[in-house]
C-alpha positions as protocol buffer text, in pm:
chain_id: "A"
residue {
  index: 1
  type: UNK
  ca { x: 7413 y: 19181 z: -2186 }
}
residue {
  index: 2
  type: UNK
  ca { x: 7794 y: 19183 z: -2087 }
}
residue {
  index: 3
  type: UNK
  ca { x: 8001 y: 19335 z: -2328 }
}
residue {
  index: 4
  type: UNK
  ca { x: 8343 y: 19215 z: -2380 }
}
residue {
  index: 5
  type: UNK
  ca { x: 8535 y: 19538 z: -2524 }
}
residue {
  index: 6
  type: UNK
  ca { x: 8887 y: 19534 z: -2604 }
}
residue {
  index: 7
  type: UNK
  ca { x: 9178 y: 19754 z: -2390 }
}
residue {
  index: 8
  type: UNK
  ca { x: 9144 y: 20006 z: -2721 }
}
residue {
  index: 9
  type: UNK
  ca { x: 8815 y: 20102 z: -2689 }
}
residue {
  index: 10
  type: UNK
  ca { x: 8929 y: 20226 z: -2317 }
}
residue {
  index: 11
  type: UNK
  ca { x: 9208 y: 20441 z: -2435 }
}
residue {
  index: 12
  type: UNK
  ca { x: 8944 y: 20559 z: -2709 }
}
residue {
  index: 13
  type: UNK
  ca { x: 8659 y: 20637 z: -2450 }
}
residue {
  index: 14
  type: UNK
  ca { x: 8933 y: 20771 z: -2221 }
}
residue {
  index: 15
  type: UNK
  ca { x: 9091 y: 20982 z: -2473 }
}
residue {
  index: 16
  type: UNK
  ca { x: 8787 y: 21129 z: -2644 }
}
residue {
  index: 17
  type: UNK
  ca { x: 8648 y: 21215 z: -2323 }
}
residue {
  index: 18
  type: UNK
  ca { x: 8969 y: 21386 z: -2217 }
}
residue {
  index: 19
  type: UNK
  ca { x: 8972 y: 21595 z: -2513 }
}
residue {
  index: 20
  type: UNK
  ca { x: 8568 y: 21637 z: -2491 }
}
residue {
  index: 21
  type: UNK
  ca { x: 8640 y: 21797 z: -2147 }
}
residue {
  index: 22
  type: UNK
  ca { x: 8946 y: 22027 z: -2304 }
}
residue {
  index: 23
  type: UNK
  ca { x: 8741 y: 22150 z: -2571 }
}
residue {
  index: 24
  type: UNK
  ca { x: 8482 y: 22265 z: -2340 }
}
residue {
  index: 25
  type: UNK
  ca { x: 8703 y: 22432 z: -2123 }
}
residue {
  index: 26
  type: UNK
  ca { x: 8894 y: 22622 z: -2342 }
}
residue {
  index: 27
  type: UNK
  ca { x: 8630 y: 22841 z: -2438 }
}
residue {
  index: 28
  type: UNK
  ca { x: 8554 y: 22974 z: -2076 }
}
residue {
  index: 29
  type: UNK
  ca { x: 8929 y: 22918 z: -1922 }
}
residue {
  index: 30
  type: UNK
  ca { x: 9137 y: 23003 z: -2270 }
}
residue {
  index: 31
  type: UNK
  ca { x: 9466 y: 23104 z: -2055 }
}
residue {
  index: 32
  type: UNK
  ca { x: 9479 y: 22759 z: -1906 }
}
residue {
  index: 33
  type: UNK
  ca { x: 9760 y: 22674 z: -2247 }
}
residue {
  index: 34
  type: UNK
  ca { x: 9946 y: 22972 z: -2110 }
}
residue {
  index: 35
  type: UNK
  ca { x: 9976 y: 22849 z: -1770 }
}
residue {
  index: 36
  type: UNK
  ca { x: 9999 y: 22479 z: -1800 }
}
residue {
  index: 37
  type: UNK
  ca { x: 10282 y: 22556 z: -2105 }
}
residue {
  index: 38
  type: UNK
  ca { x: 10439 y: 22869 z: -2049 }
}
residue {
  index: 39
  type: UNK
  ca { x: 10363 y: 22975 z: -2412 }
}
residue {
  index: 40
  type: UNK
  ca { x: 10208 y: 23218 z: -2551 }
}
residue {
  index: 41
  type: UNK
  ca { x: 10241 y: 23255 z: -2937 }
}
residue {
  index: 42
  type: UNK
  ca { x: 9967 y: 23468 z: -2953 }
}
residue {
  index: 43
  type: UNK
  ca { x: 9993 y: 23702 z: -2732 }
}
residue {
  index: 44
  type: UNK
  ca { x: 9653 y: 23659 z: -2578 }
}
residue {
  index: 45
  type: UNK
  ca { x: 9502 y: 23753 z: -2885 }
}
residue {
  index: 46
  type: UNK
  ca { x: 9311 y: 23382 z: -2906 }
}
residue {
  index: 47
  type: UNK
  ca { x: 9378 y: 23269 z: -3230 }
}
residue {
  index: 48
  type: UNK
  ca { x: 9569 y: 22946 z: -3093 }
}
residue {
  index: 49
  type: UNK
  ca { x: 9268 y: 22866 z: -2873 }
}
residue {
  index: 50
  type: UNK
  ca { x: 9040 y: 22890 z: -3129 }
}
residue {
  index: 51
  type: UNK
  ca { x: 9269 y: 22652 z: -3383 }
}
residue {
  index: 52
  type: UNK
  ca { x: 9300 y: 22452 z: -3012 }
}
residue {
  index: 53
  type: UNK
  ca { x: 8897 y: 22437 z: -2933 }
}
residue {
  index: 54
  type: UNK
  ca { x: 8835 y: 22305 z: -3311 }
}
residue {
  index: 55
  type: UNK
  ca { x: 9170 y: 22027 z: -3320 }
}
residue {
  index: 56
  type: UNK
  ca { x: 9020 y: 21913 z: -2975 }
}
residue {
  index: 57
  type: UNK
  ca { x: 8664 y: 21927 z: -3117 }
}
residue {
  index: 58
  type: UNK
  ca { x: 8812 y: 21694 z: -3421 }
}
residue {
  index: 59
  type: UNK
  ca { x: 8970 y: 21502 z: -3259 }
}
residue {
  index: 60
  type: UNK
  ca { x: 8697 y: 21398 z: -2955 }
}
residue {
  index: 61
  type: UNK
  ca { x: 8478 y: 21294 z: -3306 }
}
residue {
  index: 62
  type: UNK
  ca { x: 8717 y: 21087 z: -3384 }
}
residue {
  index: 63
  type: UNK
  ca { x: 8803 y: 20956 z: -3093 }
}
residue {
  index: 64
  type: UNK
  ca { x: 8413 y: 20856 z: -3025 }
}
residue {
  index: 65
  type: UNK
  ca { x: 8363 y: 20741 z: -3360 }
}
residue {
  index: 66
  type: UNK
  ca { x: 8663 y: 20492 z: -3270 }
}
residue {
  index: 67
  type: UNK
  ca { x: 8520 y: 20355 z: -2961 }
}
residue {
  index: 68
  type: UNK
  ca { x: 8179 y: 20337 z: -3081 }
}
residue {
  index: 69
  type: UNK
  ca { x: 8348 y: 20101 z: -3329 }
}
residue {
  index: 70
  type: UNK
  ca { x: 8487 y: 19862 z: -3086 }
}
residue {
  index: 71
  type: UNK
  ca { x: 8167 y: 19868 z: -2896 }
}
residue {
  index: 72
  type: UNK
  ca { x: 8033 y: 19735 z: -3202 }
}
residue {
  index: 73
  type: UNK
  ca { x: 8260 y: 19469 z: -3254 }
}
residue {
  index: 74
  type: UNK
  ca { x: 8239 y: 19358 z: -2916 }
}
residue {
  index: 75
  type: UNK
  ca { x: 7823 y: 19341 z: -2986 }
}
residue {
  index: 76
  type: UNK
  ca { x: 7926 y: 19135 z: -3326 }
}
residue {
  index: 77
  type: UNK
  ca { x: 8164 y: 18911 z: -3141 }
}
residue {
  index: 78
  type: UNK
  ca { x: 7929 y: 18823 z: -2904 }
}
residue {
  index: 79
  type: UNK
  ca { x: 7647 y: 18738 z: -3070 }
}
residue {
  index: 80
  type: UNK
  ca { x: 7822 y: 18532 z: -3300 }
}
């Protein structure tokens, strides 16, 4: 079956995935916000990563739960 899915649930996949991959990262690499920014409000003692790993987290759930969505519309649509 060829699903017709609309241009938002692209940006959704594209976006959860993108902040699927930062979540992950963070934990290993947690000075990449330091050198991508230039900030450092914590001073390295990882507080903001850890408040940063669970937004990200949050936000990929979202994010999937959004797309997911659309993919079922598109399903709906189509059989219909």
């Amino acid at each position: 079956m060829n699903k017709s899915v609309s241009f938002m649930f692209w940006i959704e996949a594209a976006l959860g995935t993108l902040t699927g991959v930062l979540a992950a990262i963070t934990p290993f690499f947690p000075d990449w916000i330091e050198a991508v920014s230039g900030w450092d409000p914590d001073q390295h003692d990882g507080t903001l990563e850890t408040w940063i790993v669970l937004g990200l987290f949050a936000a990929t759930v979202v994010m999937v739960l959004l797309a997911w969505r659309e993919w079922r519309r598109a399903s709906v649509s189509l059989s219909a």
